[in-house]
mmCIF file of the N, C-alpha and C atoms, coordinates in Angstrom:
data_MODEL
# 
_entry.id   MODEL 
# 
loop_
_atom_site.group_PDB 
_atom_site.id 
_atom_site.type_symbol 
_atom_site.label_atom_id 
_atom_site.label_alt_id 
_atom_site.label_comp_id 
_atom_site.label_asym_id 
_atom_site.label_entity_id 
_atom_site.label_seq_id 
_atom_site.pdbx_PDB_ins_code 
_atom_site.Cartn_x 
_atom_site.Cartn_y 
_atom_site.Cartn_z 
_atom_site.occupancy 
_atom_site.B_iso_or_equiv 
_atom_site.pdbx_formal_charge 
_atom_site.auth_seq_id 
_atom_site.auth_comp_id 
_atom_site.auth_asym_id 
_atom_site.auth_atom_id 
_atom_site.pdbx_PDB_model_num 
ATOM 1   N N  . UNK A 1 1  ? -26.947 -14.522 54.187 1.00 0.00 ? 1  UNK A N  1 
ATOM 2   C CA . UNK A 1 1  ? -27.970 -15.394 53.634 1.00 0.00 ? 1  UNK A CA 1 
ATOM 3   C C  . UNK A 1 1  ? -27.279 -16.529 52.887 1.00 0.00 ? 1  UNK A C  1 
ATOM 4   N N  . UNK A 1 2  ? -27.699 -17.527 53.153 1.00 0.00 ? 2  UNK A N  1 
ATOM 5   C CA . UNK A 1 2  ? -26.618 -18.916 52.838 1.00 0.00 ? 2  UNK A CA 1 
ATOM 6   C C  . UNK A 1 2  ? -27.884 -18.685 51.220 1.00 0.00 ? 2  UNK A C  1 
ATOM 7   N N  . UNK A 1 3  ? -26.558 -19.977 50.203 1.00 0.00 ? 3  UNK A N  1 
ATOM 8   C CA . UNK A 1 3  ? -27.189 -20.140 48.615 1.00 0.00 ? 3  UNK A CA 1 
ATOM 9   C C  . UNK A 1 3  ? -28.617 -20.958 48.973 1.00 0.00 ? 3  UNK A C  1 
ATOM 10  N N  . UNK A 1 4  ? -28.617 -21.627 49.907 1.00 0.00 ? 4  UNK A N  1 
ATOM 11  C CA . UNK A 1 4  ? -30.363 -22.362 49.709 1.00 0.00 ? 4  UNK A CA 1 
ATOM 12  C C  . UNK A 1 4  ? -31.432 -21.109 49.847 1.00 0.00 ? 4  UNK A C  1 
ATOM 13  N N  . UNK A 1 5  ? -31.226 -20.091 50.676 1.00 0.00 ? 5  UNK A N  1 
ATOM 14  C CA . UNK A 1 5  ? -32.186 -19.185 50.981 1.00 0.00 ? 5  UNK A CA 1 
ATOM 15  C C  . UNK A 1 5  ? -32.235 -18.528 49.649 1.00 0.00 ? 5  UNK A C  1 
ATOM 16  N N  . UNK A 1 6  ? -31.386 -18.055 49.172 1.00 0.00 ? 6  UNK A N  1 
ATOM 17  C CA . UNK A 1 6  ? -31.188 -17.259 47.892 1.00 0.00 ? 6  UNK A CA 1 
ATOM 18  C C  . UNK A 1 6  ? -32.269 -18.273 46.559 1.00 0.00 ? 6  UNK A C  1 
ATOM 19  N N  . UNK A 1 7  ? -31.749 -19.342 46.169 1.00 0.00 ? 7  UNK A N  1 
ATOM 20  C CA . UNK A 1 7  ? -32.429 -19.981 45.410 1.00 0.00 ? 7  UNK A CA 1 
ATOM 21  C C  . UNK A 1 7  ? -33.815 -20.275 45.719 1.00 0.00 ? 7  UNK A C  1 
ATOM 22  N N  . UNK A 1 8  ? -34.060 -20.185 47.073 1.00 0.00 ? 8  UNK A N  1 
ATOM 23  C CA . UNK A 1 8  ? -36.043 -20.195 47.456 1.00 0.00 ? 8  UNK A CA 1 
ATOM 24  C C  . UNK A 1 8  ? -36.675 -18.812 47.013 1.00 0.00 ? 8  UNK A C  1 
ATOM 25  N N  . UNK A 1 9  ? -35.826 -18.578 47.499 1.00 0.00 ? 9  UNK A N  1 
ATOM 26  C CA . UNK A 1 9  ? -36.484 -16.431 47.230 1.00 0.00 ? 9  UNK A CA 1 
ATOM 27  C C  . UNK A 1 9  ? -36.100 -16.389 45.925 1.00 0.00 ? 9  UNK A C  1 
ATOM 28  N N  . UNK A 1 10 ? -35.297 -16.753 45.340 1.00 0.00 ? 10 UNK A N  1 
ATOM 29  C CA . UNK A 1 10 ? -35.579 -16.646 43.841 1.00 0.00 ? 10 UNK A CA 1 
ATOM 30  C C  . UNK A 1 10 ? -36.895 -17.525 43.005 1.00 0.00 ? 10 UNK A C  1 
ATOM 31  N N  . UNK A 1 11 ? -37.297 -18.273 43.296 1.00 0.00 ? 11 UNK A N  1 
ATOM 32  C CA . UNK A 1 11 ? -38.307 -19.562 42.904 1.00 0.00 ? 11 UNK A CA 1 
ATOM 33  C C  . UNK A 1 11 ? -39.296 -18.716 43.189 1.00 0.00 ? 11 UNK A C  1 
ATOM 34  N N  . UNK A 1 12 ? -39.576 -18.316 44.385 1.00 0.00 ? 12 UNK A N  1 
ATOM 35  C CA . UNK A 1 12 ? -40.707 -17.303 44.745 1.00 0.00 ? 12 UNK A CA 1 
ATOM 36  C C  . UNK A 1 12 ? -40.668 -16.113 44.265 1.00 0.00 ? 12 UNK A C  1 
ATOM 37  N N  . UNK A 1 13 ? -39.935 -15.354 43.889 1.00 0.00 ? 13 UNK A N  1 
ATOM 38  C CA . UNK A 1 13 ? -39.534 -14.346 42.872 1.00 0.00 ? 13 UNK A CA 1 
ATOM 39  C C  . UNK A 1 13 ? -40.515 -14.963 41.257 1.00 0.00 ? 13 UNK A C  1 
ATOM 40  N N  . UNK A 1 14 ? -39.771 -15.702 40.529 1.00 0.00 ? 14 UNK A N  1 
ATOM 41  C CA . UNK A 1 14 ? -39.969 -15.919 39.398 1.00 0.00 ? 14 UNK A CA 1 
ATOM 42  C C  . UNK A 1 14 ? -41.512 -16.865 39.478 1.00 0.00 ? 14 UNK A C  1 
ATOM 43  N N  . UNK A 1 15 ? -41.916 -17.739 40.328 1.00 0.00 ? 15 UNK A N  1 
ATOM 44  C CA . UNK A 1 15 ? -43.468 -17.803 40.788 1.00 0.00 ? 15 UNK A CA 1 
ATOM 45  C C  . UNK A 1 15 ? -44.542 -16.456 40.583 1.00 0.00 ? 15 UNK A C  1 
ATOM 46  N N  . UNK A 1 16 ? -43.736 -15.156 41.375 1.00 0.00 ? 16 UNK A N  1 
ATOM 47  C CA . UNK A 1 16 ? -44.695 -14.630 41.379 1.00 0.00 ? 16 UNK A CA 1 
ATOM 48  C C  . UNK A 1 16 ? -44.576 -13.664 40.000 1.00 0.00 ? 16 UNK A C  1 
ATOM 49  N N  . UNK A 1 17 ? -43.685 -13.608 39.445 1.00 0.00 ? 17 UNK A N  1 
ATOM 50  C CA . UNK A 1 17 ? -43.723 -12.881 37.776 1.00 0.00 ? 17 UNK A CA 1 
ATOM 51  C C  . UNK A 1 17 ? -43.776 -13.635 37.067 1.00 0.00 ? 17 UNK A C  1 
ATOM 52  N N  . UNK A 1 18 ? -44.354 -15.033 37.003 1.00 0.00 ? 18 UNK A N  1 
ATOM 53  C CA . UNK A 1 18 ? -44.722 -15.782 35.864 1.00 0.00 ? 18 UNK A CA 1 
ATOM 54  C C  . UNK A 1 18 ? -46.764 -15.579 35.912 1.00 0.00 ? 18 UNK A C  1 
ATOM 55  N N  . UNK A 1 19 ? -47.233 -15.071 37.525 1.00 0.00 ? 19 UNK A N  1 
ATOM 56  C CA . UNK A 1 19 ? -48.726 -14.842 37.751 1.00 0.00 ? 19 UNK A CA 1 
ATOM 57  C C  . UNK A 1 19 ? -49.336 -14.451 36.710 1.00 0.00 ? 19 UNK A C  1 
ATOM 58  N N  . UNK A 1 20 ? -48.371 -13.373 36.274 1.00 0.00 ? 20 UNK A N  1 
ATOM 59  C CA . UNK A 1 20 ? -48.948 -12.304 35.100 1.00 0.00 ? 20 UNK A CA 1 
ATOM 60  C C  . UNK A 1 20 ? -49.200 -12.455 33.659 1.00 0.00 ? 20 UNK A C  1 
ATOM 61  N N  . UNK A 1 21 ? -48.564 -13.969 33.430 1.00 0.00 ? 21 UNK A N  1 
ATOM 62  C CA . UNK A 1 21 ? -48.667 -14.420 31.943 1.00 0.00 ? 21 UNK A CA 1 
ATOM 63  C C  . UNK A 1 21 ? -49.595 -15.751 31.870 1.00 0.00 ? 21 UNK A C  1 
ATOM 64  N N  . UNK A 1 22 ? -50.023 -15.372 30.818 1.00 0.00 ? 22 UNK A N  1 
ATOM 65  C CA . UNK A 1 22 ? -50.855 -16.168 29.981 1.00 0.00 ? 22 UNK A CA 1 
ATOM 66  C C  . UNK A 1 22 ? -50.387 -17.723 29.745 1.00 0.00 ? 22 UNK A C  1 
ATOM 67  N N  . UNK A 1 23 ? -51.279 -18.668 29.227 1.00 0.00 ? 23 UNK A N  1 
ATOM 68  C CA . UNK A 1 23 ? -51.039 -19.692 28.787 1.00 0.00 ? 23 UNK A CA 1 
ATOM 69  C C  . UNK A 1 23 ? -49.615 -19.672 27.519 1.00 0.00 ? 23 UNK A C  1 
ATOM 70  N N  . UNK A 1 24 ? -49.898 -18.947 26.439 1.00 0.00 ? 24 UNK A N  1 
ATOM 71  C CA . UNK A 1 24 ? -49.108 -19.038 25.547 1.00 0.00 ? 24 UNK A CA 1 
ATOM 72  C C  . UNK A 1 24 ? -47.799 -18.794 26.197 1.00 0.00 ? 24 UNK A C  1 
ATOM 73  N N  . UNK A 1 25 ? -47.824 -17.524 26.387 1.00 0.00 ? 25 UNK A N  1 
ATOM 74  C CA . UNK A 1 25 ? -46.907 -16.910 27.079 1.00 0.00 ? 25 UNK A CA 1 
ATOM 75  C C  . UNK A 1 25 ? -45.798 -18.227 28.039 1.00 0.00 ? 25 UNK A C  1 
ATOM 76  N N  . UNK A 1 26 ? -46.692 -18.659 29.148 1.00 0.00 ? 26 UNK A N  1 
ATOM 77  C CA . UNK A 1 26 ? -45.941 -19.559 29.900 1.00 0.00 ? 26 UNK A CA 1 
ATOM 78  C C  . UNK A 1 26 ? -45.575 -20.634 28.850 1.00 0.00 ? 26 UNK A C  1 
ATOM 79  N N  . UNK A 1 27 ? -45.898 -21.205 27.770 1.00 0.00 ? 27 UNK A N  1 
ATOM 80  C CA . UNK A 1 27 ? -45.854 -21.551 27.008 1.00 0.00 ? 27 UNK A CA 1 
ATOM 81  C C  . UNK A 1 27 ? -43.991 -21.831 26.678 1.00 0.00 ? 27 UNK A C  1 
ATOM 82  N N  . UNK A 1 28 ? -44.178 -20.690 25.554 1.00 0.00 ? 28 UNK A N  1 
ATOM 83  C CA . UNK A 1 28 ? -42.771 -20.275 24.960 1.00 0.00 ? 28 UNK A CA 1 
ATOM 84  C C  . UNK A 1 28 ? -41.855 -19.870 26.224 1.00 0.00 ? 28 UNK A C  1 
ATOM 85  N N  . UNK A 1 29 ? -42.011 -19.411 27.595 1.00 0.00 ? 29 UNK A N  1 
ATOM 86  C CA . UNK A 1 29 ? -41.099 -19.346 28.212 1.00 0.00 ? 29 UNK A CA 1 
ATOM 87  C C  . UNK A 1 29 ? -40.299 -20.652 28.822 1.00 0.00 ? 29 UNK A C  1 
ATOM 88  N N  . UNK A 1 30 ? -41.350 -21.698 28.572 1.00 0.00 ? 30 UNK A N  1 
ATOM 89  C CA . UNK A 1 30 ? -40.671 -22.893 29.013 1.00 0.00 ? 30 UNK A CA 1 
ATOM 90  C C  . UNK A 1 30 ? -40.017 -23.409 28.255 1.00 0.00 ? 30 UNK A C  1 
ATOM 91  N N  . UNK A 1 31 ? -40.388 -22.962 26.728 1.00 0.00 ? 31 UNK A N  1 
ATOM 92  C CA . UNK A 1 31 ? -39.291 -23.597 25.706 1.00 0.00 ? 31 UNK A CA 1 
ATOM 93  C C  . UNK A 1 31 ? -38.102 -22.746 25.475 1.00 0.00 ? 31 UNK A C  1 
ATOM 94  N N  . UNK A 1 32 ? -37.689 -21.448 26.120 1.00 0.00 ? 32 UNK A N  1 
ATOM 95  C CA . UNK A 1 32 ? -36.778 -21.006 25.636 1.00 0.00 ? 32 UNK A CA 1 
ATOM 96  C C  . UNK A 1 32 ? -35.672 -21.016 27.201 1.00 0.00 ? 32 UNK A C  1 
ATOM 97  N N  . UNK A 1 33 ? -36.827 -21.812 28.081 1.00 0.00 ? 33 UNK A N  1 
ATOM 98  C CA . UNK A 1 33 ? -35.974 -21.224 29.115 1.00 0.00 ? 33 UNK A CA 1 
ATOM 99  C C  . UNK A 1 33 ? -35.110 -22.697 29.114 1.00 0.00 ? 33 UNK A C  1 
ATOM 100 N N  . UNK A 1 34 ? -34.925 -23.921 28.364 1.00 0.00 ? 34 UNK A N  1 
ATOM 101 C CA . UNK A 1 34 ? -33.547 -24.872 28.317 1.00 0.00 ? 34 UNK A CA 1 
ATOM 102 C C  . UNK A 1 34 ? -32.380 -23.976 27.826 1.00 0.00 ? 34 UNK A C  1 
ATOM 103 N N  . UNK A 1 35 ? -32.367 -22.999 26.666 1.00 0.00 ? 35 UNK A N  1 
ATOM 104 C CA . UNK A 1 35 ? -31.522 -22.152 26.288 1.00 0.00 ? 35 UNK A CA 1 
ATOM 105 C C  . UNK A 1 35 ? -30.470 -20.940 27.227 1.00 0.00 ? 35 UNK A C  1 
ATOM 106 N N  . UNK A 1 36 ? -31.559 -21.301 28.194 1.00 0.00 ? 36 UNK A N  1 
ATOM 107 C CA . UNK A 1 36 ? -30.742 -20.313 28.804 1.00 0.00 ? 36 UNK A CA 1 
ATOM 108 C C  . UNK A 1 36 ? -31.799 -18.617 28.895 1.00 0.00 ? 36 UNK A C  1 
ATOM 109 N N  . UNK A 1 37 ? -32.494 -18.342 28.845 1.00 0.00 ? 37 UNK A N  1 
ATOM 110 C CA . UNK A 1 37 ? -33.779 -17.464 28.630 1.00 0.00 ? 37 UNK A CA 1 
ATOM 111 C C  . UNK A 1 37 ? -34.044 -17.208 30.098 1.00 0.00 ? 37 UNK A C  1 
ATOM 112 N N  . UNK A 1 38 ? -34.549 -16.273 30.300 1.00 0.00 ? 38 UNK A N  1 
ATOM 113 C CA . UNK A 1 38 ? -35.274 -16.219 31.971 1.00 0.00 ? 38 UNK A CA 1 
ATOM 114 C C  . UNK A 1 38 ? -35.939 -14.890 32.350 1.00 0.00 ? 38 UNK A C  1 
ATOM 115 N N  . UNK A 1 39 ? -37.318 -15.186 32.495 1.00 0.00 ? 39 UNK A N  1 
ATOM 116 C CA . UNK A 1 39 ? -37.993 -13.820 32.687 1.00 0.00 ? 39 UNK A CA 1 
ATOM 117 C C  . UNK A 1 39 ? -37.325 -13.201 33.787 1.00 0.00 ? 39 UNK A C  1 
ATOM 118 N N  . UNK A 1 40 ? -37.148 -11.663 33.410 1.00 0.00 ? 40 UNK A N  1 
ATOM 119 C CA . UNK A 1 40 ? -36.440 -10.660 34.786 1.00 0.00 ? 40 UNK A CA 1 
ATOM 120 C C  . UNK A 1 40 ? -37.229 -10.121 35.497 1.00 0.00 ? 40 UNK A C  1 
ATOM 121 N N  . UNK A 1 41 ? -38.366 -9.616  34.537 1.00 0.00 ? 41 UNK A N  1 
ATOM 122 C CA . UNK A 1 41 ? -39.680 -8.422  35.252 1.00 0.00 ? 41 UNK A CA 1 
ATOM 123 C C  . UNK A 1 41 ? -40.473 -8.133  34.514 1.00 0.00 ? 41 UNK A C  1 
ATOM 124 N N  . UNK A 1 42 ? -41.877 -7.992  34.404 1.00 0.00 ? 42 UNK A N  1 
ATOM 125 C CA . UNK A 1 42 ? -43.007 -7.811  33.857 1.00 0.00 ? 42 UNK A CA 1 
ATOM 126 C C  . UNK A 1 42 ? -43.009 -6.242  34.043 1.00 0.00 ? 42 UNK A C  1 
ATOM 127 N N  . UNK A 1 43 ? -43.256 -5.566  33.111 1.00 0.00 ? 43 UNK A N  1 
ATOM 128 C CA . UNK A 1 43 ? -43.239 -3.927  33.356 1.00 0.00 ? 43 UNK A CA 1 
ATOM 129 C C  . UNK A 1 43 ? -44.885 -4.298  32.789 1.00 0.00 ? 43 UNK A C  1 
ATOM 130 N N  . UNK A 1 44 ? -45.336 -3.036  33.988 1.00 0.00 ? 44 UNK A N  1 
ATOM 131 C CA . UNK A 1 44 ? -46.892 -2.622  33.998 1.00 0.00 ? 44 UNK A CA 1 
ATOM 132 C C  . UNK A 1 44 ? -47.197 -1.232  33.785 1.00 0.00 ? 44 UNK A C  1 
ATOM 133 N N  . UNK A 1 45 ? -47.292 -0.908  32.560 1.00 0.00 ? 45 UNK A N  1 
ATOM 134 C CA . UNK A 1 45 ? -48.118 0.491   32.158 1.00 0.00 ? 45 UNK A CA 1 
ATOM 135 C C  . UNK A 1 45 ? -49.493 0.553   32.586 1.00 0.00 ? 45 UNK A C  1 
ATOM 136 N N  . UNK A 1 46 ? -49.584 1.856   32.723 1.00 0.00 ? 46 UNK A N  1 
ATOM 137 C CA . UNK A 1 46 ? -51.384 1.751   32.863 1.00 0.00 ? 46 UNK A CA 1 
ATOM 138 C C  . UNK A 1 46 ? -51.869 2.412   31.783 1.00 0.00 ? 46 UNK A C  1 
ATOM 139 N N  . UNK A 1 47 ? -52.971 1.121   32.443 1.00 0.00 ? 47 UNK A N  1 
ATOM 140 C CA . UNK A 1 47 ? -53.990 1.350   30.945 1.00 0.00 ? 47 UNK A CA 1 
ATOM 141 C C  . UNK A 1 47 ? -54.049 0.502   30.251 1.00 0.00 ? 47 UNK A C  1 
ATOM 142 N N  . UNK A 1 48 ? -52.867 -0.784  30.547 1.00 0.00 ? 48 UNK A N  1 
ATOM 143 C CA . UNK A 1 48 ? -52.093 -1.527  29.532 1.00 0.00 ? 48 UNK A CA 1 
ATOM 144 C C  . UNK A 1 48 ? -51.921 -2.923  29.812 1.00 0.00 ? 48 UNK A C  1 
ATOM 145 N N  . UNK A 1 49 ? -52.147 -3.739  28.681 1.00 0.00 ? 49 UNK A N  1 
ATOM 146 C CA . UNK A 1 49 ? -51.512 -5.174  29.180 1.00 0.00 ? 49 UNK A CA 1 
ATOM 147 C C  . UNK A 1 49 ? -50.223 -5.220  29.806 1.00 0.00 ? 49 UNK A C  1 
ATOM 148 N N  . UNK A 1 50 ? -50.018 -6.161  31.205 1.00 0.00 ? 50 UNK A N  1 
ATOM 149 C CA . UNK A 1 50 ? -48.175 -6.574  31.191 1.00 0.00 ? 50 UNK A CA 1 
ATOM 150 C C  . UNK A 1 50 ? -48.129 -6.745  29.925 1.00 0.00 ? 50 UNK A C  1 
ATOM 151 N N  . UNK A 1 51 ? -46.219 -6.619  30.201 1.00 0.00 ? 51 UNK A N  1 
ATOM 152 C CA . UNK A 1 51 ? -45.321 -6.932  29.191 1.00 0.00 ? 51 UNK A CA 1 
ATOM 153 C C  . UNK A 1 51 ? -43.988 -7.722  29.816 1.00 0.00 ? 51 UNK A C  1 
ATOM 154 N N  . UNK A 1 52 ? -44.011 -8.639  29.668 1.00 0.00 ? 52 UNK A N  1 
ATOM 155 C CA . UNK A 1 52 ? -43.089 -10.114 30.244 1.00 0.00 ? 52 UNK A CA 1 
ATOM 156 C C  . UNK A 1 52 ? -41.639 -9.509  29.738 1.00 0.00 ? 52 UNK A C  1 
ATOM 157 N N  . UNK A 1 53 ? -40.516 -9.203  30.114 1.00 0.00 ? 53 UNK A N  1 
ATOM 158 C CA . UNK A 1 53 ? -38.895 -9.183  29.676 1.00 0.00 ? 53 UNK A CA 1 
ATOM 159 C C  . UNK A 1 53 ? -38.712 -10.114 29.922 1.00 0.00 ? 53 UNK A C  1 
ATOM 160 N N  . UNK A 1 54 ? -38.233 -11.287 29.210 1.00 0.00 ? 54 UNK A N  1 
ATOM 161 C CA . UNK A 1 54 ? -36.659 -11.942 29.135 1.00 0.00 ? 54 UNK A CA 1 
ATOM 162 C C  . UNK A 1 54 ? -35.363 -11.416 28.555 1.00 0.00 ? 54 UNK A C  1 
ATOM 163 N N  . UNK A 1 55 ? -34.271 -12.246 29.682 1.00 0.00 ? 55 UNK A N  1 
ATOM 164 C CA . UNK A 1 55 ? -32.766 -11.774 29.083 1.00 0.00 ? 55 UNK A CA 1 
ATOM 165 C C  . UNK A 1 55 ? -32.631 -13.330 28.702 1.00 0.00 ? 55 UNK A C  1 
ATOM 166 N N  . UNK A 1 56 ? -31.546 -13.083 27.784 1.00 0.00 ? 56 UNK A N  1 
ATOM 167 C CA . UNK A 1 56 ? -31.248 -14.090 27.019 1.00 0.00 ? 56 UNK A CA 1 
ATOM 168 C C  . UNK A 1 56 ? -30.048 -14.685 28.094 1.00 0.00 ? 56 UNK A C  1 
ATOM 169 N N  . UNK A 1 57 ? -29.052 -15.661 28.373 1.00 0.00 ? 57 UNK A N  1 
ATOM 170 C CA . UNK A 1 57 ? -28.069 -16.461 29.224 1.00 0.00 ? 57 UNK A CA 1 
ATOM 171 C C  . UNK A 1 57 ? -27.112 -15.762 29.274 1.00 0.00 ? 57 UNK A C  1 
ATOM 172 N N  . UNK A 1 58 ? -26.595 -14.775 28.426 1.00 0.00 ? 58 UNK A N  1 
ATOM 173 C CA . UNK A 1 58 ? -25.671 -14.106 28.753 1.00 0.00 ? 58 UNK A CA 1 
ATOM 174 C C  . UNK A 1 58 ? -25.710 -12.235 29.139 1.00 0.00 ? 58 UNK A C  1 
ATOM 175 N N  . UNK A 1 59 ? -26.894 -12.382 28.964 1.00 0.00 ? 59 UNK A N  1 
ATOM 176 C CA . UNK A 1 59 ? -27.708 -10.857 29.374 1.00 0.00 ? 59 UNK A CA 1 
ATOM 177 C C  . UNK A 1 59 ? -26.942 -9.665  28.770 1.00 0.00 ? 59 UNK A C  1 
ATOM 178 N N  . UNK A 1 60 ? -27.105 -10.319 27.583 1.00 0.00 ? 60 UNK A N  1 
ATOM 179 C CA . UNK A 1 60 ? -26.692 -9.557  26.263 1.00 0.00 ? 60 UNK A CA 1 
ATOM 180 C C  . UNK A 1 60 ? -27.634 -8.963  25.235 1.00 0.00 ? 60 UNK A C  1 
ATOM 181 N N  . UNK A 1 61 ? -28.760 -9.826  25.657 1.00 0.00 ? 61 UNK A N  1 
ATOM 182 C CA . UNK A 1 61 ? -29.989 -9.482  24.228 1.00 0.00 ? 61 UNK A CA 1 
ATOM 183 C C  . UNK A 1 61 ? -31.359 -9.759  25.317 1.00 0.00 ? 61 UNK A C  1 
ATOM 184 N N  . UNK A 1 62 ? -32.095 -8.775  25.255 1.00 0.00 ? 62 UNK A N  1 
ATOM 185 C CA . UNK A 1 62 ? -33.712 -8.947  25.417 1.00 0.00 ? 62 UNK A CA 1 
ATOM 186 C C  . UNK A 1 62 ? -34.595 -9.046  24.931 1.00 0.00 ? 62 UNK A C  1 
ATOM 187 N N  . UNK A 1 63 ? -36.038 -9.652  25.612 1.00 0.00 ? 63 UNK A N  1 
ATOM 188 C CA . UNK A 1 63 ? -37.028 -9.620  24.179 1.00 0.00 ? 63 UNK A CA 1 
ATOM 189 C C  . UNK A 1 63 ? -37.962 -9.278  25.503 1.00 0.00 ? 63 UNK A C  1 
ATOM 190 N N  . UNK A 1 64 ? -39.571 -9.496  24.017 1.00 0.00 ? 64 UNK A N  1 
ATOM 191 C CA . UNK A 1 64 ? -40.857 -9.283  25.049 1.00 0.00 ? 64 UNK A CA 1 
ATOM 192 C C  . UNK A 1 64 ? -41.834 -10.721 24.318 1.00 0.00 ? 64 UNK A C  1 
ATOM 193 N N  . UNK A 1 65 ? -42.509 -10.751 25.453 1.00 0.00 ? 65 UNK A N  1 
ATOM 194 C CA . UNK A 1 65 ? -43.101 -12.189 24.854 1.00 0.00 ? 65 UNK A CA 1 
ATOM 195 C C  . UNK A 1 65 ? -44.449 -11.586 25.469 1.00 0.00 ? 65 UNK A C  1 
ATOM 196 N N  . UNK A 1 66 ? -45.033 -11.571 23.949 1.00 0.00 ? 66 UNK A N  1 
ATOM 197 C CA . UNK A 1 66 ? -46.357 -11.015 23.261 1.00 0.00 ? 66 UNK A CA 1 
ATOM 198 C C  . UNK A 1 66 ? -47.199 -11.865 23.709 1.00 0.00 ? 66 UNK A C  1 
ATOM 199 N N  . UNK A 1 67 ? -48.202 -11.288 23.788 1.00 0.00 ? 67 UNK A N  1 
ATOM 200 C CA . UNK A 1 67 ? -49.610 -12.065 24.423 1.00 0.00 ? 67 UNK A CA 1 
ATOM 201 C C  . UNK A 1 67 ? -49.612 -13.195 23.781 1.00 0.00 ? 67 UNK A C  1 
ATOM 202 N N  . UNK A 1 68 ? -49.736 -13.366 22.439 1.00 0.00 ? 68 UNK A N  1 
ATOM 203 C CA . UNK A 1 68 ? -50.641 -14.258 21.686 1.00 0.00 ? 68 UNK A CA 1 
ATOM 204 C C  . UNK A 1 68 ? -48.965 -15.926 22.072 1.00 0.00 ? 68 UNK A C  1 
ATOM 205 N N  . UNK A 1 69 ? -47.812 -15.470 22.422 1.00 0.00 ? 69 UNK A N  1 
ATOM 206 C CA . UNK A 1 69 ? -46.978 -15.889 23.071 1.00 0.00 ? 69 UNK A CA 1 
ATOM 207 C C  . UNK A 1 69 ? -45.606 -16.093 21.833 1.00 0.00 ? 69 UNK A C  1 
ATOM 208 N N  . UNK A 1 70 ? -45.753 -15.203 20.785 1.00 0.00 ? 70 UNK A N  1 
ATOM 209 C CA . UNK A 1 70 ? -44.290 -14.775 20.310 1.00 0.00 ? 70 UNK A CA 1 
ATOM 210 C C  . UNK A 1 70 ? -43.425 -14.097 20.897 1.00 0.00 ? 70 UNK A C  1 
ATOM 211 N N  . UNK A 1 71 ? -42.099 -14.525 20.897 1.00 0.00 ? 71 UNK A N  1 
ATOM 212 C CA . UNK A 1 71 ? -41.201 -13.383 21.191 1.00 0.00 ? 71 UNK A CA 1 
ATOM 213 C C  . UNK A 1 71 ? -40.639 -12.399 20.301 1.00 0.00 ? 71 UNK A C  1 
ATOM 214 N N  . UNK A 1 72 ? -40.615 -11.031 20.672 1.00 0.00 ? 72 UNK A N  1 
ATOM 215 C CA . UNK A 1 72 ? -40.474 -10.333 19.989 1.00 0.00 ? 72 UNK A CA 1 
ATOM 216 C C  . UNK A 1 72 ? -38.996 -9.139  20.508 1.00 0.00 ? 72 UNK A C  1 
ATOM 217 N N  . UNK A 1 73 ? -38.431 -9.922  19.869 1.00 0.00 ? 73 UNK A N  1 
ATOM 218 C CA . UNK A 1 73 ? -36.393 -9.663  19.963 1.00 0.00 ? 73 UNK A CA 1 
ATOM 219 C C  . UNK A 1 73 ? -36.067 -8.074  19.574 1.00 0.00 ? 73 UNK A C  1 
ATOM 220 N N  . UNK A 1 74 ? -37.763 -7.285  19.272 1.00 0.00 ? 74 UNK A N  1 
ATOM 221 C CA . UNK A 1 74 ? -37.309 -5.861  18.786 1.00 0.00 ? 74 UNK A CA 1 
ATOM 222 C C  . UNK A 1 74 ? -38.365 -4.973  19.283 1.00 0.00 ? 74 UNK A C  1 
ATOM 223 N N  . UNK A 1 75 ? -38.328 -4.928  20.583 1.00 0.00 ? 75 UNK A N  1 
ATOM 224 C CA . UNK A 1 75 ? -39.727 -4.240  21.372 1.00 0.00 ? 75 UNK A CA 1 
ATOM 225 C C  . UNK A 1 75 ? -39.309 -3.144  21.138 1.00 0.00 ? 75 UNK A C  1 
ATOM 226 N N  . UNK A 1 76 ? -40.442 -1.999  21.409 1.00 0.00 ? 76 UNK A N  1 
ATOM 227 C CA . UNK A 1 76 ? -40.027 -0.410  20.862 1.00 0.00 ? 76 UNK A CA 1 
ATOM 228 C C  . UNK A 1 76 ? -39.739 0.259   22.257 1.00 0.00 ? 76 UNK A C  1 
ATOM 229 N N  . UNK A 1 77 ? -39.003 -0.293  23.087 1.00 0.00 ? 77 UNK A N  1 
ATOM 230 C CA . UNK A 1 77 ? -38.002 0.556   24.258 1.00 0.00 ? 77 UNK A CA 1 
ATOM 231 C C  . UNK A 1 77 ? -37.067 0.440   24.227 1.00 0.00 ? 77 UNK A C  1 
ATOM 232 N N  . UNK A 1 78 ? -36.368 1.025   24.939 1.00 0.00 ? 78 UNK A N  1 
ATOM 233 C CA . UNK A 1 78 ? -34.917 0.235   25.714 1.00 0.00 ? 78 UNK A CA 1 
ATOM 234 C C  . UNK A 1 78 ? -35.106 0.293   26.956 1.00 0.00 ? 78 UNK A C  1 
ATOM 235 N N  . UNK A 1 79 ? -33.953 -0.709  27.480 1.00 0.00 ? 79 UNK A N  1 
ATOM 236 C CA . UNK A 1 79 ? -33.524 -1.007  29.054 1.00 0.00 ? 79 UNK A CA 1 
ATOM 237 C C  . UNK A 1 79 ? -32.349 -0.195  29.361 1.00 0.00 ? 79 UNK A C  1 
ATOM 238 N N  . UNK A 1 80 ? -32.469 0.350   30.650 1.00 0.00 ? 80 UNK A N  1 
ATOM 239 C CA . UNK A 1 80 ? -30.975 0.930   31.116 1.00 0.00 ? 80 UNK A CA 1 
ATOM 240 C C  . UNK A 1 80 ? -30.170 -0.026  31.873 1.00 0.00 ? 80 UNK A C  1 
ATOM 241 N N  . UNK A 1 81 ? -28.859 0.220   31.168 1.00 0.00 ? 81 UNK A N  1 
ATOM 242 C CA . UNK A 1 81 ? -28.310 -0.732  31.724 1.00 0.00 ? 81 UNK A CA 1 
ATOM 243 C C  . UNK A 1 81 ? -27.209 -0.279  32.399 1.00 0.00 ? 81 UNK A C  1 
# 
């Protein structure tokens, strides 16, 4: 798979996990994403609102970006890494 295919399927990737967020939400992801920020995956509980993950540019630190569209740098899980 040559890098142009990769970067379309990624666009369409992150298209379709941005569906799941809100105004605010898309909001603050556009301001954090000059930094270097980038949603990975929306985890879906049931029963439950999504919950948006970003990794930070060096995919060192995660957060969750809360409905009302704060990020919140101390969600009560962890990720396996």
């Amino acid at each position: 798979m040559s890098d142009k295919e990769r970067r379309r399927n990624s666009t369409q990737y992150q298209t379709a996990l941005q569906r799941d967020l809100n105004e605010a939400q898309k909001m603050t992801l556009a301001a954090l994403t000059p930094f270097g920020w980038e949603l990975k995956f929306v985890r879906k509980p049931m029963f439950q609102a999504a919950v948006p993950v970003v990794f930070d540019g060096d995919r060192k630190k995660f957060a969750v970006l809360e409905a009302d569209g704060t990020l919140n740098e101390t969600p009560d899980f962890t990720i396996r890494g």
